[in-house]
N, CA, C and O of each residue as an XYZ file, in Angstrom:
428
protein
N      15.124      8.649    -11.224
C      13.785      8.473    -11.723
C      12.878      8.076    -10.570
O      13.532      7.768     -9.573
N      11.351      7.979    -10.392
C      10.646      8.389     -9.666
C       9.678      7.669    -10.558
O       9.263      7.999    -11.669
N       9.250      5.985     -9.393
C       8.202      5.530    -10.124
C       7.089      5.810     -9.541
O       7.342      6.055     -8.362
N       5.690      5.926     -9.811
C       4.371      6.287     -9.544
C       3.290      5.775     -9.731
O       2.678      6.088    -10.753
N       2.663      4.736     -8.711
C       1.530      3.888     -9.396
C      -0.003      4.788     -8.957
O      -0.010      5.393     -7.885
N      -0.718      4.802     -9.474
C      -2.146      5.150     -8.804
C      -3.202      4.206     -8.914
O      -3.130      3.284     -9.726
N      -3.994      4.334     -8.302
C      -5.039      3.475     -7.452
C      -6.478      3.565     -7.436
O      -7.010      4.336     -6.638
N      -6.965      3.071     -7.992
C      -8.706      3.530     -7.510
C      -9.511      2.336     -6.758
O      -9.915      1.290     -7.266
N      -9.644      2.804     -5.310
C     -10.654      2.301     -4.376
C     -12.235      2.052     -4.368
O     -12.707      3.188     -4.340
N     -13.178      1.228     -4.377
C     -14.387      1.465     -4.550
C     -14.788      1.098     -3.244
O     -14.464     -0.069     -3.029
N     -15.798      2.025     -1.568
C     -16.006      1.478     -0.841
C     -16.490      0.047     -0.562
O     -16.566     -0.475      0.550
N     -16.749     -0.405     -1.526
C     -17.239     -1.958     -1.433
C     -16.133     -2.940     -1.767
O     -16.125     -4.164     -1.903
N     -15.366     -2.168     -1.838
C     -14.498     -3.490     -2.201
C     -13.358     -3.996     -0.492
O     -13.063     -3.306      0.484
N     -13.112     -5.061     -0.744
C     -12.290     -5.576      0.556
C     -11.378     -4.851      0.441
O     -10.866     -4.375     -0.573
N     -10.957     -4.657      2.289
C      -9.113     -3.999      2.027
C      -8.353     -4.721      1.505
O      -8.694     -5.903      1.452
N      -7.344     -4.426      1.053
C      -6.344     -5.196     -0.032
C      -5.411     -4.830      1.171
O      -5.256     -3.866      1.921
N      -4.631     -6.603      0.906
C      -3.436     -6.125      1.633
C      -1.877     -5.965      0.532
O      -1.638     -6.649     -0.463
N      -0.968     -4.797      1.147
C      -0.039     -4.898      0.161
C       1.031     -5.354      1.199
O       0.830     -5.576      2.393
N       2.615     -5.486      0.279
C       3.494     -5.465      0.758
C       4.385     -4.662      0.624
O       4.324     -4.342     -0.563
N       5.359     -4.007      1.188
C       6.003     -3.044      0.376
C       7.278     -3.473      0.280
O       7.665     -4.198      1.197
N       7.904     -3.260     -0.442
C       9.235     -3.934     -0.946
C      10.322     -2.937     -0.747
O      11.404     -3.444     -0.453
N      10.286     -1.461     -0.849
C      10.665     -0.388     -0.614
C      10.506      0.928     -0.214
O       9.423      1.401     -0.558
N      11.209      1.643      0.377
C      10.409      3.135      0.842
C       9.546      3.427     -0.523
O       9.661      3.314     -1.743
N       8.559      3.895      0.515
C       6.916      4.142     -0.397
C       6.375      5.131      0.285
O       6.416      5.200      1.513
N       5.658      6.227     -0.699
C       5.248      7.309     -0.321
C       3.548      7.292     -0.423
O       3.232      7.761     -1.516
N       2.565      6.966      0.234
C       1.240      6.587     -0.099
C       0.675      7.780     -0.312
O       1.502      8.449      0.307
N      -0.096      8.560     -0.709
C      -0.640      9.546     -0.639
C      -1.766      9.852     -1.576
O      -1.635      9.848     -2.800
N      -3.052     10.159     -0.845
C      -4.647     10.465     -1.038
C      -4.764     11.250     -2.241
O      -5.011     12.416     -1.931
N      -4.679     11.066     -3.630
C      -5.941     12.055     -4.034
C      -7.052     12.340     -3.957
O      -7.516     13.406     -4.361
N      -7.601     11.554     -3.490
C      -9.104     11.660     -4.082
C     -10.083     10.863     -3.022
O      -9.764      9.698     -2.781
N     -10.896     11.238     -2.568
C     -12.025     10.973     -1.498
C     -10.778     10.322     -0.130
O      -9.810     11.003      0.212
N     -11.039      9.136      0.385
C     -10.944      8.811      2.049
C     -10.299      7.266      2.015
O     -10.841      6.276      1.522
N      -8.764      7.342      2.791
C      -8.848      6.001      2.411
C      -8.382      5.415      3.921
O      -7.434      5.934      4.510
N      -9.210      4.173      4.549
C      -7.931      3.716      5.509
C      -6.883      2.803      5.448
O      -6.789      1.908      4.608
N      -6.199      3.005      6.229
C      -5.163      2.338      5.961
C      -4.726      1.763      7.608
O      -4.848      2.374      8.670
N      -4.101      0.163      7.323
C      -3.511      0.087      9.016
C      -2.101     -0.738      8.225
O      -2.007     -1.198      7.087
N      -1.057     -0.685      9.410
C       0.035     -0.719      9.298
C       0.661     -1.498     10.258
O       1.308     -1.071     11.214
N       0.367     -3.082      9.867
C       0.089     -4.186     10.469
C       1.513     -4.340     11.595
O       2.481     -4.663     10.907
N       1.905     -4.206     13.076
C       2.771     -4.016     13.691
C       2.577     -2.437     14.163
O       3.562     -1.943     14.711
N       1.495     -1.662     14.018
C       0.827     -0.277     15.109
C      -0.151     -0.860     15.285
O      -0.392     -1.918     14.703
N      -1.112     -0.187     16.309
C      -1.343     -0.220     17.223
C      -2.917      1.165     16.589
O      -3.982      1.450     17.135
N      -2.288      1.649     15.292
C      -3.500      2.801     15.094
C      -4.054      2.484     13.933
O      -3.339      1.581     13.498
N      -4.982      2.709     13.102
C      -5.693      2.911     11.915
C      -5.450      4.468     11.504
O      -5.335      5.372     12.331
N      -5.385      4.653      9.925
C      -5.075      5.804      9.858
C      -6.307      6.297      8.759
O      -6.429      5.679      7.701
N      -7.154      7.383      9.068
C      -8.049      7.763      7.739
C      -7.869      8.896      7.222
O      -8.151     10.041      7.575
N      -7.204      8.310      6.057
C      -6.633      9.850      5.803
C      -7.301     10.704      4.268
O      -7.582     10.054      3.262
N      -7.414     11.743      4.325
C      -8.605     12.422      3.285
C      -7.010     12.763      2.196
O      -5.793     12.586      2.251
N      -8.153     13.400      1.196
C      -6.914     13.769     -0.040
C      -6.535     14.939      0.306
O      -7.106     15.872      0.871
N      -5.077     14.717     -0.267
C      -3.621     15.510      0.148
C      -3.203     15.119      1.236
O      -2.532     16.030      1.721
N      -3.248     13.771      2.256
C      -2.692     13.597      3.035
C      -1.328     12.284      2.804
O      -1.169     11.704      1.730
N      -0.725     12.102      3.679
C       0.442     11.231      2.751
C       1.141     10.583      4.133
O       1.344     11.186      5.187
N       1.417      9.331      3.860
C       2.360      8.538      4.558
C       3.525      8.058      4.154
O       3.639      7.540      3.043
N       4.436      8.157      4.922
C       5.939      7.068      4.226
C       5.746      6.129      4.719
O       5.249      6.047      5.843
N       6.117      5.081      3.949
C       6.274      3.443      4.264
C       7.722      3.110      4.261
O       8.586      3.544      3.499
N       7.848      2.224      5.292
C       9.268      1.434      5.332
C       9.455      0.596      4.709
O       8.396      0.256      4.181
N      10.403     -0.120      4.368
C      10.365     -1.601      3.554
C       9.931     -2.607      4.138
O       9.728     -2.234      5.293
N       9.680     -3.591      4.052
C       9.301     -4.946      4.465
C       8.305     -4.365      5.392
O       8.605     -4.546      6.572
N       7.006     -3.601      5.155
C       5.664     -3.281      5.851
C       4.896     -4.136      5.199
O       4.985     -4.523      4.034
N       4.091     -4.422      6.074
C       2.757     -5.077      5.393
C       1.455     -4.228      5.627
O       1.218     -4.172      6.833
N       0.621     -3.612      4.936
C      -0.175     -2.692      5.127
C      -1.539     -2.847      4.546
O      -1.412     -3.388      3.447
N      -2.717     -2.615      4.801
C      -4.540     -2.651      4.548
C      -4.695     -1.549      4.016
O      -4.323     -0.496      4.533
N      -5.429     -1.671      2.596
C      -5.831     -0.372      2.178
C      -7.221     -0.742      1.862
O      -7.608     -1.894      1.669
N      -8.023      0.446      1.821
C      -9.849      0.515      1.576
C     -10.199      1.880      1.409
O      -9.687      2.873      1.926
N     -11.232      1.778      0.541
C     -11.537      3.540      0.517
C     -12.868      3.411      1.171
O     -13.680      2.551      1.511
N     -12.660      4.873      1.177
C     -14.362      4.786      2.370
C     -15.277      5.692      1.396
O     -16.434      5.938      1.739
N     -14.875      6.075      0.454
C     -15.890      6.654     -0.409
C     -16.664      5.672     -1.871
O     -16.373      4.484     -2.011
N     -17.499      6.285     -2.707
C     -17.258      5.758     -3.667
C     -16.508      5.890     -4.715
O     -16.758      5.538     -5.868
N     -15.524      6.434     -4.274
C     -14.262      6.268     -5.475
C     -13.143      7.189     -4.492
O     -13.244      8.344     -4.081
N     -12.257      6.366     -4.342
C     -10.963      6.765     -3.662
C      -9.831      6.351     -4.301
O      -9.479      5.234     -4.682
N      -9.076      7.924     -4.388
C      -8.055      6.743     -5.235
C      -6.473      7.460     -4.550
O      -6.606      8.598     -4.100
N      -5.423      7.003     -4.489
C      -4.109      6.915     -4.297
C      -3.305      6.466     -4.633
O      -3.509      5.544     -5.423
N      -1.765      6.823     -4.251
C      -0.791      6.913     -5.208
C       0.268      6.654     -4.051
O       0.492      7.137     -2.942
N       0.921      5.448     -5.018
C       2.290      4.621     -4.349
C       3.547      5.444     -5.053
O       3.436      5.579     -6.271
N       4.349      5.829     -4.632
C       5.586      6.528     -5.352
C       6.852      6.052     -4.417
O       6.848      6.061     -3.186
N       8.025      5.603     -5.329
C       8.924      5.015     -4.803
C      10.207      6.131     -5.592
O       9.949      6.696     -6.655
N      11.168      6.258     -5.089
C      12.592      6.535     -5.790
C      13.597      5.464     -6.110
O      14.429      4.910     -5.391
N      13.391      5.366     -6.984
C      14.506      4.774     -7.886
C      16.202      4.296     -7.660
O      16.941      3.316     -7.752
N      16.201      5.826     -7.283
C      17.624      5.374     -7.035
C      17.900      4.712     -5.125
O      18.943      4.894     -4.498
N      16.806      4.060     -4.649
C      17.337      3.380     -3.897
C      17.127      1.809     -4.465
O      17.675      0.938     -3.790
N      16.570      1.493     -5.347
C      16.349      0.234     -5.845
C      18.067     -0.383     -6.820
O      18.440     -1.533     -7.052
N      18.468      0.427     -7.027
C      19.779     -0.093     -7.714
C      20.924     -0.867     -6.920
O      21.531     -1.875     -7.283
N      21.071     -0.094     -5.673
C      21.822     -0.168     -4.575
C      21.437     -1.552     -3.822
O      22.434     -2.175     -3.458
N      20.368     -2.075     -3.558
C      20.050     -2.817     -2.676
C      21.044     -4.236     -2.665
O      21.876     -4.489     -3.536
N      20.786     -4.980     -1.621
C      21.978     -5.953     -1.459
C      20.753     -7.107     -1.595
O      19.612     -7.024     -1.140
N      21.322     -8.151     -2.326
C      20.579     -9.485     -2.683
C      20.017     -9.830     -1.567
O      19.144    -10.569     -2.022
N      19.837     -9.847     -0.213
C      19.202    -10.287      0.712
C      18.242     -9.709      0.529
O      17.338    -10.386      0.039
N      17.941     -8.270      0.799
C      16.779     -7.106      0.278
C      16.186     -8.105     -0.870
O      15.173     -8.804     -0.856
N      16.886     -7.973     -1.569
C      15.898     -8.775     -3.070
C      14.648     -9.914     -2.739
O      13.490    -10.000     -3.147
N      15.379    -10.648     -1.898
C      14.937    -12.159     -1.645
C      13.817    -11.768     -0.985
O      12.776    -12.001     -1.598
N      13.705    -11.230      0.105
C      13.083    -10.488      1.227
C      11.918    -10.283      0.533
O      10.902    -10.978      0.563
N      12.161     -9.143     -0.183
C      10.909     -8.754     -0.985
C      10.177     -9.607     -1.672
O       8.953     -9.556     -1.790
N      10.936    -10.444     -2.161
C      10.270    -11.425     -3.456
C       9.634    -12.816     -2.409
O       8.573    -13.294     -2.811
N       9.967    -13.160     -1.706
C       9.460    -14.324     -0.740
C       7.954    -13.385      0.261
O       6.913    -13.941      0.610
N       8.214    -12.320      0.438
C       7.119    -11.477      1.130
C       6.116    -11.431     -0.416
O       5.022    -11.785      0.024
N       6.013    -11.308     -1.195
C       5.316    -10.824     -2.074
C       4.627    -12.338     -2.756
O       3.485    -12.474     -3.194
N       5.570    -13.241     -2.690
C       4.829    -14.728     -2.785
C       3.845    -15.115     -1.548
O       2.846    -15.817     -1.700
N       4.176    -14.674     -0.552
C       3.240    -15.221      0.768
C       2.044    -14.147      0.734
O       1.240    -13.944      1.643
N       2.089    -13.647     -0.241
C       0.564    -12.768     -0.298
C      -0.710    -13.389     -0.957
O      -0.719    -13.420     -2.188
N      -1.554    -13.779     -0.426
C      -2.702    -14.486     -0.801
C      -3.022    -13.691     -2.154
O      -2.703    -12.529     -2.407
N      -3.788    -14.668     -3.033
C      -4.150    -13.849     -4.581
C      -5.033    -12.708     -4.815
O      -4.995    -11.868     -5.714
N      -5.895    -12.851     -3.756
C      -7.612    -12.103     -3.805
C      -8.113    -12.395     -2.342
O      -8.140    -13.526     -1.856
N      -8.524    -11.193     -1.666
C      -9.151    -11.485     -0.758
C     -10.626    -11.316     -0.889
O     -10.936    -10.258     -1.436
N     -11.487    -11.982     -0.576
C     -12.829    -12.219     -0.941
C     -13.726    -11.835      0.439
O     -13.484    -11.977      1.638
N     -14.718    -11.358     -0.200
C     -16.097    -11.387      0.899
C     -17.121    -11.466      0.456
O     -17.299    -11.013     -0.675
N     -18.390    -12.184      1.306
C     -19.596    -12.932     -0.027
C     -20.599    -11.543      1.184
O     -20.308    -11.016      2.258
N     -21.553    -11.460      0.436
C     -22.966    -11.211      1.254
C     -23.668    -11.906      1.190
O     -23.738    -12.507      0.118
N     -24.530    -12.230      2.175
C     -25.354    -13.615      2.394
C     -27.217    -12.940      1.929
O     -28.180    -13.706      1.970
């Protein structure tokens, strides 16, 4: 099985940071989104139909640059069954050290 979340970006909103817990397939439908991939060195802006794999334990910035961007997290399944309790912990202690909301005021 083959889970699939999607996403809608509004350029005004802050980048969100995620974590990823498992191989993750990011990929653009819809307008422009960037993304950085905290440990490179590049920013990536990628338009719809473009797509990245994610490793596990990434920490990654997402933002759309349009007014409505949206994308799609897709994971496979059958590597989530397999994993060894350290993996577990990993993920779940990374996913607690994620701040709730990141905020920005205009003055």
């Amino acid at each position: 099985m083959r889970e699939i979340r999607t996403f809608e970006l509004d350029r005004r909103d802050a980048p969100t940071r995620w974590v990823i817990d498992r191989p993750q397939t990011l990929r653009v439908t819809r307008g422009q989104v960037w993304l950085t991939i905290e440990g490179t060195a590049d920013d990536y802006w990628l338009d719809a139909g473009a797509s990245v794999e994610l490793k596990p334990y990434t920490t990654i910035w997402v933002s759309g640059t349009a007014d409505s961007s949206w994308f799609s997290l897709a994971s496979d399944s059958s590597h989530g069954g397999a994993r060894r309790l350290g993996e577990i912990a990993r993920a779940w202690f990374a996913r607690r050290a994620m701040p709730a909301k990141l905020a920005t005021s205009k003055a």
